[in-house]
MDTraj code that builds the backbone (N, CA, C; nanometers):
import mdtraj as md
import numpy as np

residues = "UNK UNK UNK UNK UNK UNK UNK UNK UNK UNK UNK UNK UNK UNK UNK UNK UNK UNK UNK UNK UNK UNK UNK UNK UNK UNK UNK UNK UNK UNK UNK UNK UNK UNK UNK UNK UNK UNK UNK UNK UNK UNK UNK UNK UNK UNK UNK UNK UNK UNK UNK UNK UNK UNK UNK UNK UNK UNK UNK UNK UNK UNK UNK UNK UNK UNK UNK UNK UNK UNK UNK UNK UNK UNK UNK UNK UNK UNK UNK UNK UNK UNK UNK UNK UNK UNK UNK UNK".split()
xyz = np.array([
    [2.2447, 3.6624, 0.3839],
    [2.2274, 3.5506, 0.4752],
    [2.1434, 3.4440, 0.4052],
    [2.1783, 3.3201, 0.4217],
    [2.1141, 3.2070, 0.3740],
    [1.9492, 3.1535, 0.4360],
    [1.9081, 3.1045, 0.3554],
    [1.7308, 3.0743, 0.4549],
    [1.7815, 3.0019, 0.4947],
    [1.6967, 3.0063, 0.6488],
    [1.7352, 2.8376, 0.6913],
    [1.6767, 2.7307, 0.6568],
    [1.7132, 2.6006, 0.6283],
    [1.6292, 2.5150, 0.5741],
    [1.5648, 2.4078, 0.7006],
    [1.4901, 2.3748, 0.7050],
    [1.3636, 2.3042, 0.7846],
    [1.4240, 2.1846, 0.7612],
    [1.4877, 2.0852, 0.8361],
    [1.5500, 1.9996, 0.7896],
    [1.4900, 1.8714, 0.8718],
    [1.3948, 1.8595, 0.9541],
    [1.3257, 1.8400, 1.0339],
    [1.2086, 1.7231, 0.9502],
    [1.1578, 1.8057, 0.8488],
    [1.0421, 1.7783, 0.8025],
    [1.0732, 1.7197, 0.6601],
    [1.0258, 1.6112, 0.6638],
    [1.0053, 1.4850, 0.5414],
    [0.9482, 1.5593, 0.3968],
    [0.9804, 1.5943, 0.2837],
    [0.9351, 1.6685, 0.2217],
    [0.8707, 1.5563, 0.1199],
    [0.8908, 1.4762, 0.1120],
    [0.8502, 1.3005, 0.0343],
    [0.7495, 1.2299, 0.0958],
    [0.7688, 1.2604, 0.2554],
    [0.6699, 1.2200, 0.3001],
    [0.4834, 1.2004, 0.2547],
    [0.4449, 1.1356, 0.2745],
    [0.3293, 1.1420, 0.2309],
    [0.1634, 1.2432, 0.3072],
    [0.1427, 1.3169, 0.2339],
    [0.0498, 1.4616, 0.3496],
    [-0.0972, 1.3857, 0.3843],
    [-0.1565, 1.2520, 0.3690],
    [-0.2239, 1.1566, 0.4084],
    [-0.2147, 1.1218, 0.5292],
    [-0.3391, 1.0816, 0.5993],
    [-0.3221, 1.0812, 0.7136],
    [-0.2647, 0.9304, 0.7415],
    [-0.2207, 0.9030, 0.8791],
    [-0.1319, 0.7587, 0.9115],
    [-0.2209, 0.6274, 0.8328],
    [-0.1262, 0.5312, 0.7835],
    [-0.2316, 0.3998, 0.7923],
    [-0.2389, 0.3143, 0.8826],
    [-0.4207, 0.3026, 0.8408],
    [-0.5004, 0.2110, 0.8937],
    [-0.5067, 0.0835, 0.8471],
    [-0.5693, 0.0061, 0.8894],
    [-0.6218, -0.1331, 0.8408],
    [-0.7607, -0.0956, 0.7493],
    [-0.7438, -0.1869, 0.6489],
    [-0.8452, -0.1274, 0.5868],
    [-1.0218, -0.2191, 0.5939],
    [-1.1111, -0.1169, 0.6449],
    [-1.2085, -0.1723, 0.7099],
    [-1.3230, -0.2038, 0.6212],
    [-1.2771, -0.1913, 0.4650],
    [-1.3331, -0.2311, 0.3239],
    [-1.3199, -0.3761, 0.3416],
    [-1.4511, -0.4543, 0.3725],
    [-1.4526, -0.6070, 0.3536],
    [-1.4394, -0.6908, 0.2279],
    [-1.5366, -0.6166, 0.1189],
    [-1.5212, -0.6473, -0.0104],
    [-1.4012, -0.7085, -0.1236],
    [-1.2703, -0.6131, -0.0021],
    [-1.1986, -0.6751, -0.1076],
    [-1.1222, -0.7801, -0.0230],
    [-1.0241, -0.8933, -0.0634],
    [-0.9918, -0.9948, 0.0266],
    [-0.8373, -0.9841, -0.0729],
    [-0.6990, -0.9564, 0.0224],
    [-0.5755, -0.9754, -0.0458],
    [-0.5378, -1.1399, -0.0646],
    [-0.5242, -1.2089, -0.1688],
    [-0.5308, -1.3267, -0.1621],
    [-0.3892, -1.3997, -0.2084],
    [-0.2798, -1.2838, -0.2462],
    [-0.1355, -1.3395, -0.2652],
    [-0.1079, -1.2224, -0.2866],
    [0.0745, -1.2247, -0.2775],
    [0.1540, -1.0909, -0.3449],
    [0.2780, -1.1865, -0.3594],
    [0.2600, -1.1848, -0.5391],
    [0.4274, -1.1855, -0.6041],
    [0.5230, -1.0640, -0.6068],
    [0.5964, -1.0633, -0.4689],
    [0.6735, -0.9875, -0.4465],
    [0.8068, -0.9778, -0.5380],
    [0.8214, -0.9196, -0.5935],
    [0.9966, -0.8677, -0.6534],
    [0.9909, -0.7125, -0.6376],
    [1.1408, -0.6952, -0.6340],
    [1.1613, -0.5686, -0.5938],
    [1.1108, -0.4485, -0.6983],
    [1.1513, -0.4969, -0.8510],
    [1.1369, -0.3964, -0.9001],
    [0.9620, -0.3963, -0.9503],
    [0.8914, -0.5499, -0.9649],
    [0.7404, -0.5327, -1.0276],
    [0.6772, -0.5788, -0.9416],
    [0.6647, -0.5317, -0.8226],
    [0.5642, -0.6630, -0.7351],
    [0.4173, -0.6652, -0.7899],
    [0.3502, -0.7308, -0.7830],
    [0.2020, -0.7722, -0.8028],
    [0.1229, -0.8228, -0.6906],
    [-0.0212, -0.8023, -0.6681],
    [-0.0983, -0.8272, -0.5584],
    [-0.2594, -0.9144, -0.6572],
    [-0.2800, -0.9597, -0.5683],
    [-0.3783, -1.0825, -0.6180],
    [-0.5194, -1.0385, -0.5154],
    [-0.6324, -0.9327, -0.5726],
    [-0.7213, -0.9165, -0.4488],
    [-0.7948, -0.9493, -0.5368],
    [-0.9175, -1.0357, -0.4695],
    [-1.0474, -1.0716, -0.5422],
    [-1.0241, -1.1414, -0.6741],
    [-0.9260, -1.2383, -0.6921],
    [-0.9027, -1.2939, -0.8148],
    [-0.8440, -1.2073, -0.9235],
    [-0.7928, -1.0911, -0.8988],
    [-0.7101, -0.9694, -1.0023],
    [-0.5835, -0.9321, -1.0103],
    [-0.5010, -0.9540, -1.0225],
    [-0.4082, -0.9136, -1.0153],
    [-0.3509, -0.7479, -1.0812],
    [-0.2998, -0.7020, -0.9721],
    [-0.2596, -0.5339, -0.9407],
    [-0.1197, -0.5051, -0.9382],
    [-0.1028, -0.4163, -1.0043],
    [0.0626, -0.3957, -0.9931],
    [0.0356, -0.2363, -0.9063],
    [0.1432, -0.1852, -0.8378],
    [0.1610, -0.0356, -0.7741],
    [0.0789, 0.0486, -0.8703],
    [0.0265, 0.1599, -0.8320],
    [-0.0711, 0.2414, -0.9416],
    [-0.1870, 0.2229, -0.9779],
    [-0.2216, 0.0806, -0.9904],
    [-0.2932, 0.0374, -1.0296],
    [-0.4336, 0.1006, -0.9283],
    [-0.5449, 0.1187, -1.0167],
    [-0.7288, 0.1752, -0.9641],
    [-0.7463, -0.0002, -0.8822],
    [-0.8219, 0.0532, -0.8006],
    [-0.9213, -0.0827, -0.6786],
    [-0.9908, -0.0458, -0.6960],
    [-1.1069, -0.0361, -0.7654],
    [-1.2366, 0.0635, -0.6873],
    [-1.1913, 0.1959, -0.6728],
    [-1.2667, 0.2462, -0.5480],
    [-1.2269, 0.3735, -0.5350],
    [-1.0723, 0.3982, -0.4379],
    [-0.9863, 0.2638, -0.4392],
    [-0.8438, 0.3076, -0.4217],
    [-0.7381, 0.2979, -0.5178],
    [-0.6682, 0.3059, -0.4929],
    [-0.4999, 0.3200, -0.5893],
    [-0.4484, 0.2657, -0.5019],
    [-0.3396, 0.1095, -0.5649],
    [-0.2235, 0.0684, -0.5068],
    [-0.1239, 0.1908, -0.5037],
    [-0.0774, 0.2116, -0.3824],
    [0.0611, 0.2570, -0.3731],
    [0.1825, 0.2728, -0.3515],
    [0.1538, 0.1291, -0.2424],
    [0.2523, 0.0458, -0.2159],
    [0.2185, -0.1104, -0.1937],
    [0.3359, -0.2069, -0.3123],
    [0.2649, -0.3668, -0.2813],
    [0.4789, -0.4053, -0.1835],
    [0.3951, -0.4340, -0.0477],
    [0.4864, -0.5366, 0.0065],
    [0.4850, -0.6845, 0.0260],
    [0.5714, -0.7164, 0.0891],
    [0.5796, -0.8769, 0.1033],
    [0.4631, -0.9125, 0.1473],
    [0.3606, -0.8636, 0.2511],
    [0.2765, -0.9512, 0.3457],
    [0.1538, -0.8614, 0.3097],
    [0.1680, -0.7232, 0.2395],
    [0.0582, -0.6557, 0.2593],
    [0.0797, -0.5249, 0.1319],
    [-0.0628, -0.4700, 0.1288],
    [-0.0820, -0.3450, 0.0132],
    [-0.1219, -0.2217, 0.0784],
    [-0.0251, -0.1437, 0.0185],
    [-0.0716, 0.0093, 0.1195],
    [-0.1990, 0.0271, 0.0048],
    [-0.2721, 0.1099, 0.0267],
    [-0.3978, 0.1794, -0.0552],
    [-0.3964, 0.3077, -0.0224],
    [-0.4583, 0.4104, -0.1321],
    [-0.4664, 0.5158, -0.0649],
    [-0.6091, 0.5496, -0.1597],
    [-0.7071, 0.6283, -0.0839],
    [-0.8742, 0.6880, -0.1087],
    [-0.8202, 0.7958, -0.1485],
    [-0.7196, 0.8636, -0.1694],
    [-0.6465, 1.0353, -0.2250],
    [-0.6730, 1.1123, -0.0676],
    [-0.7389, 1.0529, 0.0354],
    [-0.7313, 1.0976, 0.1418],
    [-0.6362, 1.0609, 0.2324],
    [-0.6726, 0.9192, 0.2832],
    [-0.6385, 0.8246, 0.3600],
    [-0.5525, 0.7224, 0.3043],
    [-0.4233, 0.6497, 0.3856],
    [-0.3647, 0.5385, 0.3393],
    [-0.4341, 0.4389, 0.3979],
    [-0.4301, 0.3226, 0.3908],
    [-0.5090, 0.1606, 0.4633],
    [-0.4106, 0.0764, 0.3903],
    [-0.4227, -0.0405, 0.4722],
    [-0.3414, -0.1642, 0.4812],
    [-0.4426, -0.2513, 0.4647],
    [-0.4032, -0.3642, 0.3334],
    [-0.5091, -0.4647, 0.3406],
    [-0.3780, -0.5597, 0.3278],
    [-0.4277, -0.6699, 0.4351],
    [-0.2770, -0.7225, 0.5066],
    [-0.3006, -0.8834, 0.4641],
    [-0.2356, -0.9635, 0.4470],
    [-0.2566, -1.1187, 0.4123],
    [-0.2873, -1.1633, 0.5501],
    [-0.3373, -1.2882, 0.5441],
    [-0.4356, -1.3351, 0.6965],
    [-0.2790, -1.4350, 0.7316],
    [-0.2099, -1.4103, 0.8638],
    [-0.1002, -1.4761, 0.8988],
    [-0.0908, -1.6479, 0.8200],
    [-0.1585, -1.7272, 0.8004],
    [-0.1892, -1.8582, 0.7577],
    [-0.1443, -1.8341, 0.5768],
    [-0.1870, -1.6898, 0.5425],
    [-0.1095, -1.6508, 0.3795],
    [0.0221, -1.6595, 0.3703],
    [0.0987, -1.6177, 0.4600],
    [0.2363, -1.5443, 0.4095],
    [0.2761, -1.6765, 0.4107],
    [0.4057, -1.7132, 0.3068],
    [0.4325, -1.7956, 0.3181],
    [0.6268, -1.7886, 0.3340],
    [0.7398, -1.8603, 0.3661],
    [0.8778, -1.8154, 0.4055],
    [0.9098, -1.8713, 0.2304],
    [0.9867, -1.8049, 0.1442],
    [1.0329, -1.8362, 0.1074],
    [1.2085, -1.9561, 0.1353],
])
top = md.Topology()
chain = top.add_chain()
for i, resn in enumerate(residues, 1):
    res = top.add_residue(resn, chain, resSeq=i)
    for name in ("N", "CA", "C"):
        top.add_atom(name, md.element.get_by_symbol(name[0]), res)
traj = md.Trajectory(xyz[None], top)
């Protein structure tokens, strides 16, 4: 007989708890050159590609309006201030 497989459960998923907004003032997201395959994020005058060390976070995801982060615990969102985003 075959196992059954758990088909239910996200195995990619990330085992971090949900994200937050991130309540780190210090850093300020100040642009994101979005492209699909290299995006880049602009915090505190630096520019960050995915992977990239913050301090004590790691980019892990750069989107259009905002940067996931993750502490190896927790994910957080440091989000552009609505007046940033701009429509291409």
């Amino acid at each position: 007989v075959a196992p059954v497989l758990d088909l239910k459960r996200d195995i990619l998923a990330s085992a971090s708890k949900p994200t937050e907004e991130l309540s780190d003032t210090k850093f300020t997201l100040e642009g994101i050159t979005f492209d699909a395959r290299n995006p880049t994020a602009i915090v505190n005058g630096d520019v960050y590609a995915t992977g990239s060390k913050m301090g004590p976070y790691t980019i892990k995801k750069i989107l259009s309006d905002s940067v996931v982060l993750s502490d190896g615990v927790n994910d957080h969102i440091l989000s552009l201030r609505p007046t940033e985003v701009l429509k291409a």
